[in-house]
C-alpha positions, -999 to 999 in steps of 0.1 A, spaced: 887 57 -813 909 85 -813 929 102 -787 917 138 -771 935 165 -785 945 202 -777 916 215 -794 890 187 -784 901 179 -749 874 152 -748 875 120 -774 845 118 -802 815 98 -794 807 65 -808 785 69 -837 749 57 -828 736 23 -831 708 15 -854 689 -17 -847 659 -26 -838 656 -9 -807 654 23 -823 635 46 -807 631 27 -772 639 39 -740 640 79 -759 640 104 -738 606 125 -738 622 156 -728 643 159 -759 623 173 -791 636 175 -824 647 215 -831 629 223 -860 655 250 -871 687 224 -868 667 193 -869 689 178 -840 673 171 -804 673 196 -779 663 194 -742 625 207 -742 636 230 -714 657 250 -738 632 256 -766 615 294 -765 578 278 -774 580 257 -741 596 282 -719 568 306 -730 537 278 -722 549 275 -687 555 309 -684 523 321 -695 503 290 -675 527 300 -643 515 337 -646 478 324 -646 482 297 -616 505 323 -594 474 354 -602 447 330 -596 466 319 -564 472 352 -549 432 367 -558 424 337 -535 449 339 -507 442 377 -506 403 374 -512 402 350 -479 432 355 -456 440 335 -429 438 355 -394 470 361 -372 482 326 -354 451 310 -372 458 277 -397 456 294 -430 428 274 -448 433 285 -481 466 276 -489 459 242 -474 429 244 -502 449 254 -529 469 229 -525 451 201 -522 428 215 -551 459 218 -573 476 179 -561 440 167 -577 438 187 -605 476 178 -610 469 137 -609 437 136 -626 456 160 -658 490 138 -660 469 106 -653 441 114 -686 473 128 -702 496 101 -703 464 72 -710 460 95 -745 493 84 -753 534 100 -755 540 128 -745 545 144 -772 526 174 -792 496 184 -780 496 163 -750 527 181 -745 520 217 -746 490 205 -725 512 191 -696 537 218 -697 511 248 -700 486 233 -674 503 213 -651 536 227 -648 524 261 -652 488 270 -642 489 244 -614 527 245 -606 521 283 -603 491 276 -584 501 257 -558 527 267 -532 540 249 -512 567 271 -503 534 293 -490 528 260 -467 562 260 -453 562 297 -445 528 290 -426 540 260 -408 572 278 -399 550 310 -384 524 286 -370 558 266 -352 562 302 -328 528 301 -315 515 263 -312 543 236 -323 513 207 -321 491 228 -346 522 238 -369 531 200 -369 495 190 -377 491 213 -407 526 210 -420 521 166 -422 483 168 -427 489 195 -458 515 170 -474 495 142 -464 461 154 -478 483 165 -510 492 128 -519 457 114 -507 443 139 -534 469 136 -557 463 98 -559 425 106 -559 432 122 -591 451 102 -605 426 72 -600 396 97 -614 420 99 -642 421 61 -652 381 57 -646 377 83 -668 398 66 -693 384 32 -686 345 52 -693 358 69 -721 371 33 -739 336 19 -730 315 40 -745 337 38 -781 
């Protein structure tokens, strides 16, 4: 190994193994560049910036129609963000459950995670919203603010795991009938 020098304060890397292990333990966020042809972090490609992008536009409108369509009265519990989220924990769990039972992730399966679930329903759901709410709700009644804030994150992982299990029955129907 060679010593760092004044143009390269840090030494070379080892060059990479090749056995047969190859391929194990990859990371699934790095995707081959199809313009170098070296691995690049999926958060720095342009095509997957712009699927979350476009699905966070989506989620965020489709979030706002609702929250401005029914609006939560002054000091009331605001019952459509709790809604939303819930909805969106669901729809979360049952999408990376079927996702991930399809196989890698990788292509399709992919653009569908990144455009749906961290876009449309990352956009979708706020729970910066929720703690906005529980913090207005905390001036007015501390017992209802406390409710809503633990029963929101509660009723989030209760629906998220309901997704998730809808996820594997569909899976497990799916493989039956083939």
């Amino acid at each position: 190994m060679t010593s760092p020098s004044p143009d390269t304060p840090f030494p070379p890397l080892p060059p990479r193994r090749v056995d047969e292990f190859e391929g194990l333990g990859q990371d699934p966020d790095l995707d081959v560049d199809d313009s170098t042809g070296t691995e690049r972090p999926v958060h720095l490609r342009w095509r997957f910036i712009g699927l979350v992008t476009l699905g966070g536009t989506i989620g965020t409108g489709l979030r706002e129609a609702l929250a401005l369509s029914f609006p939560a009265a002054p000091g009331s519990v605001p019952l459509t963000i709790l809604l939303i989220n819930v909805v969106g924990a669901f729809a979360l769990g049952l999408l990376l459950e079927s996702l991930m039972r399809r196989g890698p992730d990788a292509g399709r399966r992919r653009d569908l995670r990144l455009l749906i679930g961290t876009g449309v329903l990352g956009g979708f759901t706020t729970y910066s919203a929720l703690a906005v709410d529980t913090a207005t709700l905390l001036g007015d009644a501390l017992p209802i603010a406390i409710a809503y804030g633990v029963g929101s994150v509660v009723l989030g992982a209760v629906a998220s795991w309901a997704g998730i299990t809808g996820g594997a029955a569909l899976h497990r129907r799916s493989e039956e009938a083939s």
